[in-house]
C-alpha positions in Angstrom: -70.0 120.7 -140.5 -66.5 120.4 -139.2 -64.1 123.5 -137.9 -60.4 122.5 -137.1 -58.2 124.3 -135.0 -54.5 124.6 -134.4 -52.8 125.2 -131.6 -49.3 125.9 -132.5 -46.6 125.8 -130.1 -42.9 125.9 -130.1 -42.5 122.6 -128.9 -45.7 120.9 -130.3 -48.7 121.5 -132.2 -52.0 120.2 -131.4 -54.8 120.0 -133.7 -58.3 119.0 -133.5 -61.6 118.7 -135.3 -65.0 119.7 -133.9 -68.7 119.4 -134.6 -70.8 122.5 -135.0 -71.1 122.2 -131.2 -67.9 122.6 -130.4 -67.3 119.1 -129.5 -64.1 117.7 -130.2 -64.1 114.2 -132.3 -60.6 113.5 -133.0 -57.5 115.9 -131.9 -53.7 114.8 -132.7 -50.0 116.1 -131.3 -47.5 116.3 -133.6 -43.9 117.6 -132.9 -42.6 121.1 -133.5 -39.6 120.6 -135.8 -39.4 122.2 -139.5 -42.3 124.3 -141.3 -42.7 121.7 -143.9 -42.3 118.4 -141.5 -45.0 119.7 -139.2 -47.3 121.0 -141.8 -47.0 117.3 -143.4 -48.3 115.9 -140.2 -51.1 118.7 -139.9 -52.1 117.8 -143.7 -52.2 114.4 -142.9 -54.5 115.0 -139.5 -57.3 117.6 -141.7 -57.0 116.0 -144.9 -60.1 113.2 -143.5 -62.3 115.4 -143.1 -63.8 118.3 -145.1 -63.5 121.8 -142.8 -65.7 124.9 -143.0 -63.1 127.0 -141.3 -59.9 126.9 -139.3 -58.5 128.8 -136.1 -54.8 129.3 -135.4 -53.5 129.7 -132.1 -49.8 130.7 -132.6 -46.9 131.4 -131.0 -45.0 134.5 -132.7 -44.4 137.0 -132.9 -46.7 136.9 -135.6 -48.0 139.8 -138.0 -52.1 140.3 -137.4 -52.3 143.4 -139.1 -54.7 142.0 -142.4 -53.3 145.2 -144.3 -49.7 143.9 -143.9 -47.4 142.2 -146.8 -46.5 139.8 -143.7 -50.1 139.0 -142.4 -50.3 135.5 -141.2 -46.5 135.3 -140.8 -45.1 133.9 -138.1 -42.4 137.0 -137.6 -39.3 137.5 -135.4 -39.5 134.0 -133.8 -35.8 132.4 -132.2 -37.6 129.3 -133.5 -34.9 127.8 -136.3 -36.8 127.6 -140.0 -39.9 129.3 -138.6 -39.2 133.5 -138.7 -40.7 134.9 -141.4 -42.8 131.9 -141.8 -46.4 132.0 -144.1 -48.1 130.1 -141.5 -51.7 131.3 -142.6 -50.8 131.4 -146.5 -49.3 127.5 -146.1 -53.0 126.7 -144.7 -54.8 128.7 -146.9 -52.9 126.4 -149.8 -54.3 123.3 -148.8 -58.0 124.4 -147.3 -60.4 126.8 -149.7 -61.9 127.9 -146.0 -62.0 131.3 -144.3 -59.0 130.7 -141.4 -59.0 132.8 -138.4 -55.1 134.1 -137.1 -54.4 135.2 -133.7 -51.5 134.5 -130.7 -51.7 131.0 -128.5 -52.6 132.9 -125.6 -55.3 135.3 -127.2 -56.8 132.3 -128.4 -57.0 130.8 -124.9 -57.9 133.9 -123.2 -60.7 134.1 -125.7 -61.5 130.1 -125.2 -61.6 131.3 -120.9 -64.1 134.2 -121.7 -66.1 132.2 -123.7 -66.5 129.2 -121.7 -64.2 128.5 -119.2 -63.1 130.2 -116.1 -64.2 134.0 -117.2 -67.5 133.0 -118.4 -70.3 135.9 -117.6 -67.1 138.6 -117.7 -67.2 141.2 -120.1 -63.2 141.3 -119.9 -60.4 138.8 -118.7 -56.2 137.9 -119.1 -55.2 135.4 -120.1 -51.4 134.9 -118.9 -49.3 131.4 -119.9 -45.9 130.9 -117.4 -43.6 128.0 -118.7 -41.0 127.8 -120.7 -41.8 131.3 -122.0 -44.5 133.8 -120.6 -47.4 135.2 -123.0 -50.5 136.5 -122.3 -53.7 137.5 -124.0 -56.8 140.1 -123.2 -60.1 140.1 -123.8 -61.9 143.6 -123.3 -65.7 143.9 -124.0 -65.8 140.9 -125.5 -62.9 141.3 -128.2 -59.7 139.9 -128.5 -57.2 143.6 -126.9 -54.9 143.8 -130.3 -53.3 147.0 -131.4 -50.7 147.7 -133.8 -50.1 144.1 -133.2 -50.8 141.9 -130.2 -49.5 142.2 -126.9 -46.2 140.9 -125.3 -47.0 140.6 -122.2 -44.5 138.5 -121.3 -41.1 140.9 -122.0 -42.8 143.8 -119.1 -39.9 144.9 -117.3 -40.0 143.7 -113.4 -38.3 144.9 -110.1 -35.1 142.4 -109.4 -35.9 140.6 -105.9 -33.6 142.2 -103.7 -32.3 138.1 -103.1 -32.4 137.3 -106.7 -28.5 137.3 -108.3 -29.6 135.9 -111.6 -29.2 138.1 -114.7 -31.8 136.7 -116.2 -32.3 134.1 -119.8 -34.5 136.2 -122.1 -32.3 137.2 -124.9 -33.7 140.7 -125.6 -33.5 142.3 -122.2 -32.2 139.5 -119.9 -34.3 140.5 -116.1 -38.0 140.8 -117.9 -40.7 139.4 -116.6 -40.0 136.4 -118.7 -36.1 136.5 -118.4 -36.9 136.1 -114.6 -39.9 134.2 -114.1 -40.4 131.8 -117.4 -39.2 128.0 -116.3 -36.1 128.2 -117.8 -35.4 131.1 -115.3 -35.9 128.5 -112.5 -33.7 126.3 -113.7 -31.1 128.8 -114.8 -31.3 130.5 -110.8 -30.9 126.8 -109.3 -29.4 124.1 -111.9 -32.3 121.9 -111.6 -36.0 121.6 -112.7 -38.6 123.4 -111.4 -40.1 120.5 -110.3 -38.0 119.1 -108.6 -37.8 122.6 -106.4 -41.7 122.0 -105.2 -40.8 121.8 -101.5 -38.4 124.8 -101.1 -40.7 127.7 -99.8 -38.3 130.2 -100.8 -38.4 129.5 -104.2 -42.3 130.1 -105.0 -42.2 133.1 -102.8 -40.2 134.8 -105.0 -41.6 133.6 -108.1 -44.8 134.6 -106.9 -43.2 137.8 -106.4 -42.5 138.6 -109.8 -45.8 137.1 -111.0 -47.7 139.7 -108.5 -45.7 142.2 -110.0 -46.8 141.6 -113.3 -50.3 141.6 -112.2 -50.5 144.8 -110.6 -49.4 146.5 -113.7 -52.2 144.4 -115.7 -54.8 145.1 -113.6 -53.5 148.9 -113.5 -53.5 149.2 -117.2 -56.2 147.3 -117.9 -58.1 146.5 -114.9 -59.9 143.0 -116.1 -62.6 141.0 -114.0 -60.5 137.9 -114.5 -57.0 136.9 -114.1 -56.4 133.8 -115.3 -53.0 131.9 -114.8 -52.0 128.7 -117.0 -49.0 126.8 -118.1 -46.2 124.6 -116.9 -44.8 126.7 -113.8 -48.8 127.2 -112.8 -49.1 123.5 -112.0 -47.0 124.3 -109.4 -50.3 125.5 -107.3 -49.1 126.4 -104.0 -47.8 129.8 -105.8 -51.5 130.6 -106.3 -51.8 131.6 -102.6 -48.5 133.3 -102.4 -49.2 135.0 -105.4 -52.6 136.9 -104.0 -50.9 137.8 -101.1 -47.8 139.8 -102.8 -50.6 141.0 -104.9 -53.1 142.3 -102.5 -49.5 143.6 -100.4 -48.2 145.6 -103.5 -51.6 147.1 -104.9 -51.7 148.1 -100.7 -55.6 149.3 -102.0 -55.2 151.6 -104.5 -58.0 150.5 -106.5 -60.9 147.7 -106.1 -60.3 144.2 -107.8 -63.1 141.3 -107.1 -62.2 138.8 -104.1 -58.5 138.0 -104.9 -59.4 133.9 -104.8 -62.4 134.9 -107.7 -59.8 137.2 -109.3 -56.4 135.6 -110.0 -57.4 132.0 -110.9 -56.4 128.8 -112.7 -58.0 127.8 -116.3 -61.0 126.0 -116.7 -59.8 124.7 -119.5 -56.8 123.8 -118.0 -54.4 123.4 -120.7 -56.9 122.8 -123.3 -57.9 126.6 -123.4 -55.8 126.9 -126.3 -57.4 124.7 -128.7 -61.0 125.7 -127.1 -60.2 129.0 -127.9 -59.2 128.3 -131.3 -62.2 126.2 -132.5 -64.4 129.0 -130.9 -62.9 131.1 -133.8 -63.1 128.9 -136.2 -67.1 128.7 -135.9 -67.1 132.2 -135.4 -64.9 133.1 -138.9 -67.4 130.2 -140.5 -68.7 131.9 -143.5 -66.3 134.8 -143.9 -65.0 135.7 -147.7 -62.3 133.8 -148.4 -59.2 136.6 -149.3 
Protein backbone atom coordinates (compact mmCIF):
# COMPACT_ATOMS: atom_id res chain seq x y z
CA UNK A 1 0.00 0.00 0.00
CA UNK A 2 1.33 3.31 -1.08
CA UNK A 3 0.00 7.00 0.21
CA UNK A 4 1.52 10.11 -1.67
CA UNK A 5 1.65 13.46 -0.43
CA UNK A 6 2.16 16.88 -1.76
CA UNK A 7 3.56 19.59 -0.38
CA UNK A 8 2.76 22.55 -2.39
CA UNK A 9 4.56 25.66 -2.16
CA UNK A 10 4.83 28.81 -4.03
CA UNK A 11 8.14 28.35 -5.13
CA UNK A 12 8.32 24.43 -5.32
CA UNK A 13 6.35 21.45 -4.82
CA UNK A 14 7.64 18.42 -3.25
CA UNK A 15 6.10 15.19 -3.50
CA UNK A 16 6.65 11.79 -2.08
CA UNK A 17 5.53 8.24 -1.77
CA UNK A 18 5.35 6.20 1.41
CA UNK A 19 4.87 2.73 2.71
CA UNK A 20 2.11 1.90 5.12
CA UNK A 21 4.74 2.90 7.70
CA UNK A 22 5.16 6.07 6.73
CA UNK A 23 8.50 5.55 5.33
CA UNK A 24 9.35 7.50 2.45
CA UNK A 25 10.68 5.42 -0.78
CA UNK A 26 11.04 7.94 -3.38
CA UNK A 27 10.13 11.87 -3.02
CA UNK A 28 10.83 14.51 -6.04
CA UNK A 29 10.99 18.64 -6.26
CA UNK A 30 9.55 20.01 -9.01
CA UNK A 31 9.28 23.85 -9.67
CA UNK A 32 6.30 26.04 -9.02
CA UNK A 33 5.47 27.66 -12.36
CA UNK A 34 1.94 27.14 -14.23
CA UNK A 35 -1.11 24.81 -12.86
CA UNK A 36 -0.81 22.59 -15.79
CA UNK A 37 3.33 22.56 -16.02
CA UNK A 38 3.63 21.51 -12.41
CA UNK A 39 0.76 19.09 -12.30
CA UNK A 40 2.60 17.39 -15.47
CA UNK A 41 5.57 16.91 -13.38
CA UNK A 42 3.43 15.65 -10.31
CA UNK A 43 1.61 13.14 -12.89
CA UNK A 44 4.71 12.04 -13.99
CA UNK A 45 6.29 11.46 -10.21
CA UNK A 46 2.64 9.32 -8.96
CA UNK A 47 1.79 7.82 -12.13
CA UNK A 48 4.61 4.60 -11.05
CA UNK A 49 3.02 3.71 -8.44
CA UNK A 50 -0.59 2.82 -7.67
CA UNK A 51 -1.78 5.20 -4.39
CA UNK A 52 -4.46 4.45 -1.78
CA UNK A 53 -4.79 8.00 -0.82
CA UNK A 54 -3.19 11.36 -1.19
CA UNK A 55 -2.49 14.51 1.33
CA UNK A 56 -2.16 18.09 0.15
CA UNK A 57 -0.24 20.47 2.02
CA UNK A 58 -1.06 23.85 0.28
CA UNK A 59 -0.25 27.21 0.22
CA UNK A 60 -3.66 29.44 -0.32
CA UNK A 61 -5.60 30.82 0.57
CA UNK A 62 -7.46 27.84 -0.18
CA UNK A 63 -11.28 26.95 0.35
CA UNK A 64 -11.68 23.91 3.08
CA UNK A 65 -15.12 24.23 3.61
CA UNK A 66 -16.32 20.53 1.89
CA UNK A 67 -19.92 22.30 1.51
CA UNK A 68 -18.38 25.01 -0.72
CA UNK A 69 -18.64 25.32 -4.76
CA UNK A 70 -14.82 26.28 -4.35
CA UNK A 71 -13.69 23.28 -2.02
CA UNK A 72 -10.22 22.25 -2.91
CA UNK A 73 -9.53 25.57 -4.69
CA UNK A 74 -6.63 27.16 -4.24
CA UNK A 75 -8.43 30.84 -3.71
CA UNK A 76 -7.25 34.43 -3.47
CA UNK A 77 -3.50 33.53 -4.12
CA UNK A 78 -1.02 36.67 -5.72
CA UNK A 79 0.42 33.49 -7.33
CA UNK A 80 0.07 34.20 -11.36
CA UNK A 81 -2.29 31.23 -13.04
CA UNK A 82 -2.98 29.72 -9.70
CA UNK A 83 -6.24 31.84 -7.87
CA UNK A 84 -9.07 30.20 -8.26
CA UNK A 85 -7.26 27.12 -8.96
CA UNK A 86 -9.12 23.26 -8.67
CA UNK A 87 -6.11 21.99 -7.04
CA UNK A 88 -8.00 19.00 -5.32
CA UNK A 89 -10.50 18.43 -8.49
CA UNK A 90 -7.14 18.32 -10.97
CA UNK A 91 -5.97 15.34 -8.49
CA UNK A 92 -9.03 13.78 -8.04
CA UNK A 93 -8.99 13.60 -12.24
CA UNK A 94 -6.06 11.56 -12.45
CA UNK A 95 -6.21 9.33 -8.98
CA UNK A 96 -9.78 7.32 -8.12
CA UNK A 97 -8.36 7.74 -4.17
CA UNK A 98 -9.88 9.58 -1.25
CA UNK A 99 -7.33 12.87 -1.08
CA UNK A 100 -7.08 14.76 2.13
CA UNK A 101 -6.87 19.08 1.60
CA UNK A 102 -5.54 21.27 4.21
CA UNK A 103 -2.87 24.53 4.39
CA UNK A 104 1.22 23.79 4.15
CA UNK A 105 1.47 24.73 7.65
CA UNK A 106 -1.51 22.80 9.17
CA UNK A 107 -0.12 19.92 7.55
CA UNK A 108 3.23 20.48 9.31
CA UNK A 109 1.80 21.42 12.50
CA UNK A 110 -0.07 18.26 12.31
CA UNK A 111 3.19 16.23 10.96
CA UNK A 112 4.97 18.10 14.61
CA UNK A 113 2.08 16.83 16.86
CA UNK A 114 2.18 13.59 15.41
CA UNK A 115 5.75 12.77 15.49
CA UNK A 116 8.02 15.39 15.64
CA UNK A 117 8.78 18.07 18.16
CA UNK A 118 5.10 18.17 19.90
CA UNK A 119 4.80 14.52 20.23
CA UNK A 120 2.87 13.50 23.73
CA UNK A 121 1.02 17.23 23.43
CA UNK A 122 -2.47 17.31 23.13
CA UNK A 123 -2.09 20.87 21.31
CA UNK A 124 0.77 22.78 19.42
CA UNK A 125 1.49 25.82 16.51
CA UNK A 126 2.90 25.41 13.98
CA UNK A 127 4.34 28.83 12.64
CA UNK A 128 6.54 29.04 9.08
CA UNK A 129 8.83 32.57 8.80
CA UNK A 130 10.42 33.02 5.26
CA UNK A 131 9.46 34.49 2.46
CA UNK A 132 5.85 34.61 3.77
CA UNK A 133 4.64 33.76 7.45
CA UNK A 134 1.79 31.00 7.94
CA UNK A 135 1.08 29.04 10.71
CA UNK A 136 -1.07 26.15 11.69
CA UNK A 137 -2.81 24.76 15.17
CA UNK A 138 -3.46 21.70 16.39
CA UNK A 139 -5.96 21.61 19.48
CA UNK A 140 -6.94 18.29 21.08
CA UNK A 141 -5.62 16.55 18.55
CA UNK A 142 -7.38 18.20 15.41
CA UNK A 143 -6.22 20.33 12.85
CA UNK A 144 -7.89 24.44 14.62
CA UNK A 145 -10.05 25.23 11.21
CA UNK A 146 -13.04 27.45 11.35
CA UNK A 147 -14.92 29.11 8.66
CA UNK A 148 -11.72 28.50 6.90
CA UNK A 149 -8.19 28.09 8.18
CA UNK A 150 -6.16 30.47 10.00
CA UNK A 151 -3.89 33.40 8.73
CA UNK A 152 -1.81 33.67 11.14
CA UNK A 153 0.67 35.36 9.33
CA UNK A 154 -1.42 38.93 8.43
CA UNK A 155 -1.92 39.58 12.80
CA UNK A 156 -1.41 43.11 13.07
CA UNK A 157 1.98 43.96 15.20
CA UNK A 158 3.29 47.02 17.21
CA UNK A 159 5.95 48.98 14.75
CA UNK A 160 9.45 48.84 16.65
CA UNK A 161 9.84 52.21 17.76
CA UNK A 162 13.49 52.04 15.46
CA UNK A 163 11.75 50.36 12.61
CA UNK A 164 11.07 53.14 9.56
CA UNK A 165 9.99 50.50 7.06
CA UNK A 166 6.36 50.58 5.93
CA UNK A 167 6.28 47.29 5.43
CA UNK A 168 5.91 44.68 1.91
CA UNK A 169 2.68 42.73 2.46
CA UNK A 170 0.28 44.01 -0.07
CA UNK A 171 -2.97 43.93 2.07
CA UNK A 172 -2.01 45.89 5.09
CA UNK A 173 1.67 46.70 4.58
CA UNK A 174 3.20 46.67 8.81
CA UNK A 175 1.48 42.97 9.57
CA UNK A 176 3.19 40.61 11.11
CA UNK A 177 4.20 39.33 7.78
CA UNK A 178 4.72 42.78 6.03
CA UNK A 179 7.32 43.26 8.83
CA UNK A 180 8.89 40.20 9.71
CA UNK A 181 8.53 37.62 6.46
CA UNK A 182 12.24 37.60 4.66
CA UNK A 183 11.43 39.86 2.15
CA UNK A 184 10.83 42.42 5.01
CA UNK A 185 14.58 42.01 5.83
CA UNK A 186 15.69 42.56 2.74
CA UNK A 187 13.20 45.43 1.95
CA UNK A 188 14.48 47.29 5.70
CA UNK A 189 18.33 46.77 4.62
CA UNK A 190 18.83 46.07 0.72
CA UNK A 191 20.43 42.87 1.19
CA UNK A 192 19.70 39.25 2.16
CA UNK A 193 18.97 38.15 5.37
CA UNK A 194 21.75 36.16 5.34
CA UNK A 195 24.11 38.03 4.72
CA UNK A 196 22.78 40.23 7.98
CA UNK A 197 23.70 37.08 10.42
CA UNK A 198 26.30 39.11 12.38
CA UNK A 199 24.42 42.42 13.02
CA UNK A 200 22.87 42.01 16.62
CA UNK A 201 20.52 44.66 15.99
CA UNK A 202 18.92 43.13 13.35
CA UNK A 203 17.55 39.76 15.06
CA UNK A 204 16.73 41.75 18.11
CA UNK A 205 14.12 43.35 16.42
CA UNK A 206 13.02 40.61 14.40
CA UNK A 207 12.72 38.60 17.42
CA UNK A 208 10.78 41.40 18.54
CA UNK A 209 8.00 41.11 16.24
CA UNK A 210 8.14 37.27 16.35
CA UNK A 211 7.60 37.51 20.38
CA UNK A 212 4.88 39.66 19.57
CA UNK A 213 3.14 37.33 17.70
CA UNK A 214 3.57 34.78 20.19
CA UNK A 215 2.09 36.30 23.00
CA UNK A 216 -1.07 36.77 21.19
CA UNK A 217 -1.00 32.94 20.15
CA UNK A 218 -0.38 31.76 23.36
CA UNK A 219 -3.16 34.25 24.70
CA UNK A 220 -5.69 33.09 22.28
CA UNK A 221 -4.95 29.82 22.22
CA UNK A 222 -2.49 28.98 24.83
CA UNK A 223 -0.79 25.69 23.14
CA UNK A 224 1.86 23.35 24.91
CA UNK A 225 4.08 23.79 21.88
CA UNK A 226 5.39 26.54 19.85
CA UNK A 227 7.08 25.46 17.16
CA UNK A 228 9.14 27.83 14.77
CA UNK A 229 10.28 26.66 11.05
CA UNK A 230 11.27 28.16 7.80
CA UNK A 231 13.96 30.12 6.02
CA UNK A 232 14.44 33.19 8.54
CA UNK A 233 14.34 30.36 11.57
CA UNK A 234 17.69 28.97 10.27
CA UNK A 235 18.92 31.95 11.45
CA UNK A 236 19.00 30.31 15.17
CA UNK A 237 20.57 32.89 17.33
CA UNK A 238 16.85 34.66 17.17
CA UNK A 239 15.70 31.59 19.16
CA UNK A 240 17.22 33.00 22.30
CA UNK A 241 16.33 36.53 21.67
CA UNK A 242 13.03 35.58 20.83
CA UNK A 243 12.21 33.85 24.57
CA UNK A 244 13.49 36.65 26.14
CA UNK A 245 11.10 39.46 24.44
CA UNK A 246 8.60 36.80 25.02
CA UNK A 247 8.99 36.02 28.63
CA UNK A 248 9.62 40.30 28.87
CA UNK A 249 6.24 41.08 27.16
CA UNK A 250 3.92 38.29 28.71
CA UNK A 251 5.81 39.98 32.17
CA UNK A 252 3.75 36.69 33.88
CA UNK A 253 0.48 37.04 33.12
CA UNK A 254 -0.24 33.47 32.57
CA UNK A 255 1.91 30.15 32.94
CA UNK A 256 3.63 28.64 29.66
CA UNK A 257 6.00 25.46 30.07
CA UNK A 258 9.95 26.32 30.39
CA UNK A 259 10.30 28.93 27.53
CA UNK A 260 13.45 26.63 25.90
CA UNK A 261 10.60 23.39 25.98
CA UNK A 262 7.98 25.90 24.76
CA UNK A 263 9.08 28.00 21.71
CA UNK A 264 11.23 25.43 19.70
CA UNK A 265 12.58 24.48 16.36
CA UNK A 266 10.97 21.44 14.13
CA UNK A 267 11.83 18.01 14.44
CA UNK A 268 11.08 17.57 11.27
CA UNK A 269 13.01 20.33 10.26
CA UNK A 270 11.78 21.35 6.97
CA UNK A 271 10.39 18.01 6.17
CA UNK A 272 7.38 18.57 8.59
CA UNK A 273 5.39 19.45 5.67
CA UNK A 274 5.44 16.49 3.71
CA UNK A 275 5.41 14.32 7.11
CA UNK A 276 2.45 15.93 7.92
CA UNK A 277 0.92 15.37 4.73
CA UNK A 278 1.53 11.62 4.32
CA UNK A 279 0.18 11.29 7.98
CA UNK A 280 -3.17 12.43 6.31
CA UNK A 281 -3.02 10.57 3.60
CA UNK A 282 -2.96 7.15 5.75
CA UNK A 283 -5.39 8.67 7.90
CA UNK A 284 -8.06 9.61 4.87
CA UNK A 285 -7.11 5.82 3.56
CA UNK A 286 -10.41 4.34 3.08
CA UNK A 287 -12.67 7.33 3.04
CA UNK A 288 -15.64 7.43 0.27
CA UNK A 289 -14.46 8.82 -2.55
CA UNK A 290 -16.93 12.28 -3.34
Amino acid sequence: MYFGAIEAGGTKFVCAVSNEQLEIISRVSIPTTSPAATLEGVFEFFDSYELSSIGIGSFGPIDINKQSKTYGYITSTPKPGWDYFNFVGAIKSRYHVPVAFTTDVNAAAYGEFKQGSAVGSSSCLYLTIGTGIGGGAVVNGEILEGFSHPEMGHLLVRKHPEDQYEGHCPYHKDCFEGLAAGPALEGRYGINGRELASNEKVWEMEASYIAQALVNYTLILRPEKIILGGGVMKQTQLFPLIRAAFAALLNNYVETPELNDYIVSPGFGDNAGIMGSLLLARETHGSVID
